[in-house]
MARDO-848563 format. One record per atom (N, C-alpha, C, CB): residue in one letter; x, y, z. Coordinates in pm, whole numbers, plus 32768, in hexadecimal, padded with zeros to 4 digits. Glycine has a CB too. Layout:
MARDO-848563
AXYZ;...
END
This chain:
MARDO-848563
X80557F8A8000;X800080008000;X8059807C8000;X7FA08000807A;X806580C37FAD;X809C81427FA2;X805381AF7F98;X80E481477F48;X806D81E4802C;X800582708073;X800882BD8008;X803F82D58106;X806382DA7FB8;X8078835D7F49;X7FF483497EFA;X811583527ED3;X7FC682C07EDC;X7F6D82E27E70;X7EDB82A57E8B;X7FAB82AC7DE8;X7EC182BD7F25;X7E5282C07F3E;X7E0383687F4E;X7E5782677FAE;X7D5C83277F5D;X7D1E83AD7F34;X7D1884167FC8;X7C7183897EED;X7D2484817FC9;X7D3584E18011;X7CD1848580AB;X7CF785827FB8;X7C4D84618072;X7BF584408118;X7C4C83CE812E;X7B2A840C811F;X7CC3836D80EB;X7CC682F78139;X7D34834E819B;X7CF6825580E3;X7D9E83A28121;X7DE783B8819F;X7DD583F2820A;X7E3683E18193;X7D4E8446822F;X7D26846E8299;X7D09841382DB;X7CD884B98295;X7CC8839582CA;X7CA68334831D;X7D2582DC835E;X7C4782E382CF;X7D8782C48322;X7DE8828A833B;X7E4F830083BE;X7E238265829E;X7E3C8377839A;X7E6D83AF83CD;X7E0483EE8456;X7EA883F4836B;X7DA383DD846A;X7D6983F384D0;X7D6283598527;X7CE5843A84A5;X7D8782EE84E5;X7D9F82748539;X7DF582768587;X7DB7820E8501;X7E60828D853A;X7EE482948572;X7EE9830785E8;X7F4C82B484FA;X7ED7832E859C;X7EBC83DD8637;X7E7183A286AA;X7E2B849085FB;X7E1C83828694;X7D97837F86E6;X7DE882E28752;X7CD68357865E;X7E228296872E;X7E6B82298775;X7EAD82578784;X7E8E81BD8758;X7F4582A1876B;X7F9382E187CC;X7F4D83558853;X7FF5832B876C;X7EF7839A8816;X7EDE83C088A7;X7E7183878927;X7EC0843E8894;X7E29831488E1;X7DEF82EB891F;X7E7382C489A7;X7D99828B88CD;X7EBF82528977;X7F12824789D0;X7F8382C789F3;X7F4881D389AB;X7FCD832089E0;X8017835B89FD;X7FDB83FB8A72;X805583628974;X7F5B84128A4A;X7F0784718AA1;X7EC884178B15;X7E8A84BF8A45;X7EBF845A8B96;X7E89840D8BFF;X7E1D844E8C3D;X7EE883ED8C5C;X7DBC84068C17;X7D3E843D8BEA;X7CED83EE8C96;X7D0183F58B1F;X7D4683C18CE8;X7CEF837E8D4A;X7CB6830C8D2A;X7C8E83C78D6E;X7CB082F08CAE;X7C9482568C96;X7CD882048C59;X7C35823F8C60;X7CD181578C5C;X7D5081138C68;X7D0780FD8BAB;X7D7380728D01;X7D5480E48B66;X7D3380D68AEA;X7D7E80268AD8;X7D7481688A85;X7D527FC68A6E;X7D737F808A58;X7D597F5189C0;X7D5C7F518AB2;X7DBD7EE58985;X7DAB7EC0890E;X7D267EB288EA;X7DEB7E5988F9;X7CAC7E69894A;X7C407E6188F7;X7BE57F1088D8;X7BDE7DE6894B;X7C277F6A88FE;X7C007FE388BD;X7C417FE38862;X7C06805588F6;X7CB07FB68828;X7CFA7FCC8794;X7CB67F94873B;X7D847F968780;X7C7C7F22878E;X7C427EBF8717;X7BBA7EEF86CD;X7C1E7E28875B;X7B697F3E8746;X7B017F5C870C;X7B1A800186B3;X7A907F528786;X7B7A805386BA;X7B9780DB867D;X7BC180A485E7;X7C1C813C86D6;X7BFF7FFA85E7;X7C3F7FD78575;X7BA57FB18525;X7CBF7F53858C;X7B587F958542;X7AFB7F728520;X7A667FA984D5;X7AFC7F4C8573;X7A8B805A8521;X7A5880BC8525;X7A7681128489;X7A8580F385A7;X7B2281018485;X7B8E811D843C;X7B6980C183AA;X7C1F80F48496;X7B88806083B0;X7B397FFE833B;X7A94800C8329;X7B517F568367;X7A6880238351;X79A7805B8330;X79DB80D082BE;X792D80C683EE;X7A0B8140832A;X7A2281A782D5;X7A52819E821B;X7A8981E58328;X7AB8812E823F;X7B1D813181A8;X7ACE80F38150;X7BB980DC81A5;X7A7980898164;X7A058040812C;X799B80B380E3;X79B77FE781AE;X798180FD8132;X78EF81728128;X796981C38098;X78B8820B8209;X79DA81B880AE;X7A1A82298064;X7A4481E57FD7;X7AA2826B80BC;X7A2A81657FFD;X7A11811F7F3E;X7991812D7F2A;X7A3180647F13;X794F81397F30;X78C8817A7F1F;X78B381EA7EF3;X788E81847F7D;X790782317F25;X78FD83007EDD;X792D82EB7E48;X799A839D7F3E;
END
């Protein structure tokens, strides 16, 4: 997969994953976060990219 030649919404999506999992864990938000929240943001993350073969 080469980010360069995807369409502008995936790389927002890819790039709000990535964001959105680093600070989930790196901000301490008072709550304990764990992989099965990755699993479901990854999941959230793939809906999105799906809906965006569709546009």
């Amino acid at each position: 997969m080469n980010p360069f030649k995807l369409n502008i919404w995936r790389k927002i999506i890819l790039v709000a994953f990535i964001l959105s999992v680093i600070l989930m864990f790196a901000v301490d938000w008072g709550y304990h976060f764990h992989i099965g929240h990755v699993v479901r943001l990854a999941v959230g993350a793939l809906a999105f990219w799906v809906v965006v073969d569709r546009l």
